[in-house]
C-alpha positions, -999 to +999 in steps of 0.1 A: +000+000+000+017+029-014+027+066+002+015+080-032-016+081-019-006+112+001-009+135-024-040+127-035-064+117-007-062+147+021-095+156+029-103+195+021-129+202+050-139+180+081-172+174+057-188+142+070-204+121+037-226+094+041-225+062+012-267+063+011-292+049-017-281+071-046-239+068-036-224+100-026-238+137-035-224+169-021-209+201-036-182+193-063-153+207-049-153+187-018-150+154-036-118+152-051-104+127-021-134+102-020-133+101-063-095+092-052-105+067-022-135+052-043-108+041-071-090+021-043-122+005-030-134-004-063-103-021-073-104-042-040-140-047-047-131-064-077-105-084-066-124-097-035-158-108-068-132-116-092-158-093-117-158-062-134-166-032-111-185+005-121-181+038-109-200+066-124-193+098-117-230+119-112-249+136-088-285+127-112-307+153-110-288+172-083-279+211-093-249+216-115-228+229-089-227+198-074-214+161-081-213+125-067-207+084-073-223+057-074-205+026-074-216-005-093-211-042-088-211-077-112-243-084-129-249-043-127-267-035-096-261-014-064-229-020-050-235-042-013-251-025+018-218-039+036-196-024+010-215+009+014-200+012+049-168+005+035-175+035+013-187+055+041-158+048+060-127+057+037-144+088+025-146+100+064-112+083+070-086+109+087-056+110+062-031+094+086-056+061+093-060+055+054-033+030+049-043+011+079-084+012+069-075-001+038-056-033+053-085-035+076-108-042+049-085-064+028-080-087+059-121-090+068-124-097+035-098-119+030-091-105-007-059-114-026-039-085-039-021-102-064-061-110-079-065-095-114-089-065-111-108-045-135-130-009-131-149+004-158-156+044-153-179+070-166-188+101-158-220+127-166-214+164-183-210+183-155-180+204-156-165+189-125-171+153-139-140+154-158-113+164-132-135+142-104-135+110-127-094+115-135-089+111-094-112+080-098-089+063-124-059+075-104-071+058-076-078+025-094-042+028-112-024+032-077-038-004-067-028-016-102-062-023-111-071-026-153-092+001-164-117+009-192-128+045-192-163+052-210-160+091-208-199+105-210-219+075-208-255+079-189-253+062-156-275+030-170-257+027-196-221+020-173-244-005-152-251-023-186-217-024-199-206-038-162-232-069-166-222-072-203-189-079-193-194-098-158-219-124-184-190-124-213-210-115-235-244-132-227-262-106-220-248-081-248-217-063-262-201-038-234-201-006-260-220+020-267-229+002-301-238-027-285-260-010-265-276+010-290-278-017-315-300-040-287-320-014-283-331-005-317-329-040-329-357-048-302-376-018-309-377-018-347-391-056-342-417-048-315-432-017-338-435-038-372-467-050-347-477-016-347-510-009-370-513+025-391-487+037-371-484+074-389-456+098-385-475+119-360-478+088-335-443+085-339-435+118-327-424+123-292-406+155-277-382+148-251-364+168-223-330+159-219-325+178-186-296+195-209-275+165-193-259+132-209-291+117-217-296+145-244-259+137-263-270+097-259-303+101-276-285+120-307-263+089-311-294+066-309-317+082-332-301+072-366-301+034-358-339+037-348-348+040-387-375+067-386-397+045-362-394+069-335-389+107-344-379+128-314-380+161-308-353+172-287-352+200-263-331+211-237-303+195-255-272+210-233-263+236-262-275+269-244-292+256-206-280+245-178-282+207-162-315+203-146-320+234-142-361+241-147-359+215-165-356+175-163-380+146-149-376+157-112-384+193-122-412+179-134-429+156-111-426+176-080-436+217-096-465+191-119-463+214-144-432+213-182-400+225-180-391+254-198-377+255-233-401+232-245-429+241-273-463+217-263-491+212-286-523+204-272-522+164-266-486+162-278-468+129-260-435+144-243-413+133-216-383+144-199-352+124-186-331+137-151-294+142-155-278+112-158-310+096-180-319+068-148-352+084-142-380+091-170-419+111-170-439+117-195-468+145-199-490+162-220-518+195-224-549+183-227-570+206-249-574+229-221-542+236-210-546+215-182-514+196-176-512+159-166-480+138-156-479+101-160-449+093-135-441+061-122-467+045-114-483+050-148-457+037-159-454+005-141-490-003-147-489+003-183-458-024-190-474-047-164-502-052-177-489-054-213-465-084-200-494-100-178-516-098-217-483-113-234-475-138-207-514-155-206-511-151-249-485-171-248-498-199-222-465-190-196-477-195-160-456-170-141-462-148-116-457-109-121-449-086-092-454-049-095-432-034-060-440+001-053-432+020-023-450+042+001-449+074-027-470+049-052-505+069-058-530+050-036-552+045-067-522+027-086-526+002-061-560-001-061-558-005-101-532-031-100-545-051-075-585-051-077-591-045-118-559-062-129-556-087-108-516-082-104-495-084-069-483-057-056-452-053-029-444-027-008-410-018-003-386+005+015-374+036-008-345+035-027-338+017-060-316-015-042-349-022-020-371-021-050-342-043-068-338-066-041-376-074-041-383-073-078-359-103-078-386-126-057-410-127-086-406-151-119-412-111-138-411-088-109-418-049-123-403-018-104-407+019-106-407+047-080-433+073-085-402+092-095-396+078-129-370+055-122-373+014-129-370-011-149-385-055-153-365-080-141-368-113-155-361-146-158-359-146-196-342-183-202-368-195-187-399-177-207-375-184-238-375-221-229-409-223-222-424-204-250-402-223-272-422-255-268-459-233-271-478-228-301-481-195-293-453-184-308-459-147-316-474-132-283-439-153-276-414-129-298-430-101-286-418-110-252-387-118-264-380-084-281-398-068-249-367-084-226-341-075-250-351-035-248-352-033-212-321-028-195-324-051-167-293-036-148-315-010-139-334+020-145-327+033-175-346+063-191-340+059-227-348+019-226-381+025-206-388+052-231-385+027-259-407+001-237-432+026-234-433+037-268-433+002-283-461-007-261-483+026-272-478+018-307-487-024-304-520-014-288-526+013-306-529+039-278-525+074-269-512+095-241-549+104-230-558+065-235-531+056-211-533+079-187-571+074-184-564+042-173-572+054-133-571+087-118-545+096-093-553+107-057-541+146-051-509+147-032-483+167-021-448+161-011-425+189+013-398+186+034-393+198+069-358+207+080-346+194+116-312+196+136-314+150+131-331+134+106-320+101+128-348+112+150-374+093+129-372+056+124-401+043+102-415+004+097-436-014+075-419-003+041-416+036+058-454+040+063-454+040+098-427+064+122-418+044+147-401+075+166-403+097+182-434+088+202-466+100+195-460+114+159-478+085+139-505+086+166-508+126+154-501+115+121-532+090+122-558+117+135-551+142+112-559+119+084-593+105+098-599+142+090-600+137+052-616+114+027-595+083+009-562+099+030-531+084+039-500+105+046-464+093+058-428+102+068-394+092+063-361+109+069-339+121+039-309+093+032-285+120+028-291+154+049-310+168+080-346+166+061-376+147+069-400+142+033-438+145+042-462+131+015-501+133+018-529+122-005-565+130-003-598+133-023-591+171-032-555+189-038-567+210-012-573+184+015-538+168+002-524+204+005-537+209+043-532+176+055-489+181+043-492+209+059-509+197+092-483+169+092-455+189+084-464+208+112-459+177+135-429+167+125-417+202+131-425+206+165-423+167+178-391+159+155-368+188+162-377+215+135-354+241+128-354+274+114-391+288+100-423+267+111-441+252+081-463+275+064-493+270+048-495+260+012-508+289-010 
């Protein structure tokens, strides 16, 4: 273990970071030690799997200013709770206890140094990305690890070359034109089962949160063959990254982002900055706007695989898991009109992940926008191989190969959705008819320790401090078809409060009203919760 570390690992500022659900996000120039420190642990991380390991360089839909990582293990997922202390722990290390932290996790872990290991890196447009991904790769070269740099890649797009490598080849080609080629290949199939499918069905305008995901769609669109023609806005070229603009702009103001032009029942969506999360909306001829976030989402490409899978004679069971932010009348959908099990799981994509993989097709999205299928596709393959069936078959086929089963992945939901639109024929309206959300509202209250409140039964439920679901529970006998919850931020001093009710404004009052709890019986600081306007 090598002094050359010195020069690159001293920490600028007694800044405590925290490894949480999206990886590590803070302001970009305190970063440049942990880019350094994640190198190393990455590089023991694949010697101790003997696999491939990722590590983007993002912050998502985070402001500009700021950047992060997320680090990615074999078959493309999350890296390991376990491994997330690790990260926790050399980020916070004190310069002088590095060396020694470092032999403390290659001894528990028993991991052989003279193992082969191999990082692949990429990194979002950001301006810091750049100099923050170079301390990455200098971290991985100091343990004499191999290294493949992607430069701009979206963040699902590293977790797919990872797999692709970790499944030599199996499940794809680990470059960008293996990727794309999948993709379109998949897509241009699944449309040819598309009737009267004009040019203005085609048509979709898309956000891309002037971040990665706008560059990547530009290098997809030629080898989609005129199937899908997008109309790209906030491209990068003149805006700044997420910046009124992107899916998370979106979904919490519920109204476009700017720079975009919207007809009147135009289909549009918008990507977040490093293209893992995806919404779409539309005008209605009023000029009333309507989102179709992730729920929508999950119910429309559930139900299209339930209709494939009993087409084809396949017996499996599909699994939509949601978590406490999935609309209450997505639920109610799913489970009493279409017949489909639901889970509820903790927030965070490696819950949703973790319990997707229970079901033979198990279908996740947060209400946010980002998911993705998992599935066990030899076996459908097998099965449907053997069934007369054939063609409700190949369209499951060509449905796994366009979803990017690593994980979320905004441009291969996109293509999902739009493939399954144009087989049945349907618009944005059509879809989004399909139920009618509850009113909500989300807000945050700020307090001196978001430890304070611990939650159970998949966060609906604050278990501390005492009293506050009890308070929670009256206010929301108050109101009709109402349920509200808490949960405390994974990354700073902030509790999130949603509410949903018959009426925005009984959704509006009763956030409020339980904002207002958590202020005074969860250690609010700074201005009491005001009422919504």
């Amino acid at each position: 273990l090598g002094v050359v570390w010195v020069v690159n690992c001293s920490q600028p500022c007694r800044l405590m970071l925290q490894y949480g659900t999206a990886g590590f996000r803070t302001t970009a120039k305190h970063l440049d030690h942990v880019m350094f420190r994640m190198g190393l642990l990455a590089t023991l991380r694949s010697r101790k799997t003997k696999s491939t390991i990722g590590v983007m360089v993002t912050a998502s839909h985070n402001p500009e200013e700021d950047n992060g990582l997320k680090l990615i293990d074999p078959m493309g997922e999350m890296v390991t709770p376990s491994w997330e202390g690790y990260a926790t722990q050399l980020a916070n290390a004190e310069q002088e206890v590095l060396c020694s932290a470092l032999k403390d996790i290659i001894e528990k872990e028993t991991i052989n140094m003279s193992e082969t290991a191999s990082v692949f890196v990429g990194r979002d447009t950001r301006p810091s990305s750049q100099r923050l991904s170079q301390a990455v790769l200098d971290g991985v070269s100091c343990l004499g690890g191999q290294i493949q740099d992607y430069g701009l890649v979206t963040t699902p797009q590293l977790h797919y070359m990872v797999r692709c490598r970790n499944t030599h080849g199996c499940y794809g080609t680990d470059t960008l034109q293996g990727y794309y080629q999948k993709l379109s290949q998949a897509f241009i199939e699944l449309t040819k089962n598309a009737r009267n499918h004009t040019d203005d069905q085609k048509r979709l305008l898309v956000d891309g949160a002037n971040g990665i995901g706008a560059l990547k769609v530009r290098e997809l669109e030629a080898c989609l063959q005129s199937e899908l023609q997008m109309v790209l806005f906030n491209d990068g070229s003149n805006g700044k990254l997420n910046y009124l603009c992107g899916a998370d702009y979106v979904k919490v103001q519920q109204k476009p982002p700017q720079g975009i032009n919207m007809g009147a029942g135009e289909r549009c969506c918008s990507f977040d900055g490093d293209a893992d999360r995806i919404v779409y909306y539309y005008n209605d001829s009023d000029g009333s706007f309507h989102l179709l976030d992730g729920d929508k989402i999950a119910t429309l490409i559930s139900t299209y695989l339930k209709e494939l899978l009993t087409q084809a004679g396949l017996n499996l069971q599909i699994a939509v898991v949601q978590t406490a932010y999935a609309n209450g009348s997505s639920t109610q959908y799913l489970e009493d009109i279409m017949k489909v099990t639901v889970s509820c799981t903790k927030t965070g994509v490696k819950h949703l992940h973790h319990a997707a993989q229970k079901f033979d097709i198990g279908v996740y999205f947060e209400a946010n926008g980002h998911g993705t299928v998992l599935q066990l596709s030899e076996f459908i393959r097998l099965k449907a191989s053997v069934d007369e069936k054939k063609h409700a078959a190949k369209l499951l086929e060509n449905t796994i190969n366009l979803i990017n089963q690593a994980t979320g992945d905004a441009i291969s939901d996109m293509l999902v959705i739009e493939a399954v639109l144009a087989i049945r024929g349907m618009t944005v309206q059509e879809w989004d008819s399909i139920y009618t959300d509850l009113p909500n509202r989300q807000l945050t209250v700020k307090v001196a320790d978001r430890r304070m409140i611990d939650t159970a039964d998949a966060e609906r439920r604050a278990v501390t401090p005492a009293g506050l679901q009890d308070s929670i529970d009256a206010l929301v006998k108050k109101y009709t078809k109402a349920r509200a919850f808490v949960r405390p931020s994974g990354t700073e001093d902030l509790v999130r409060v949603y509410a949903e009710a018959e009426t925005q404004e009984s959704a509006d009052v009763l956030a409020h009203e339980v904002s207002l709890a958590v202020y005074h019986m969860a250690g609010g600081v700074g201005e009491k919760p005001k009422p919504l306007k």
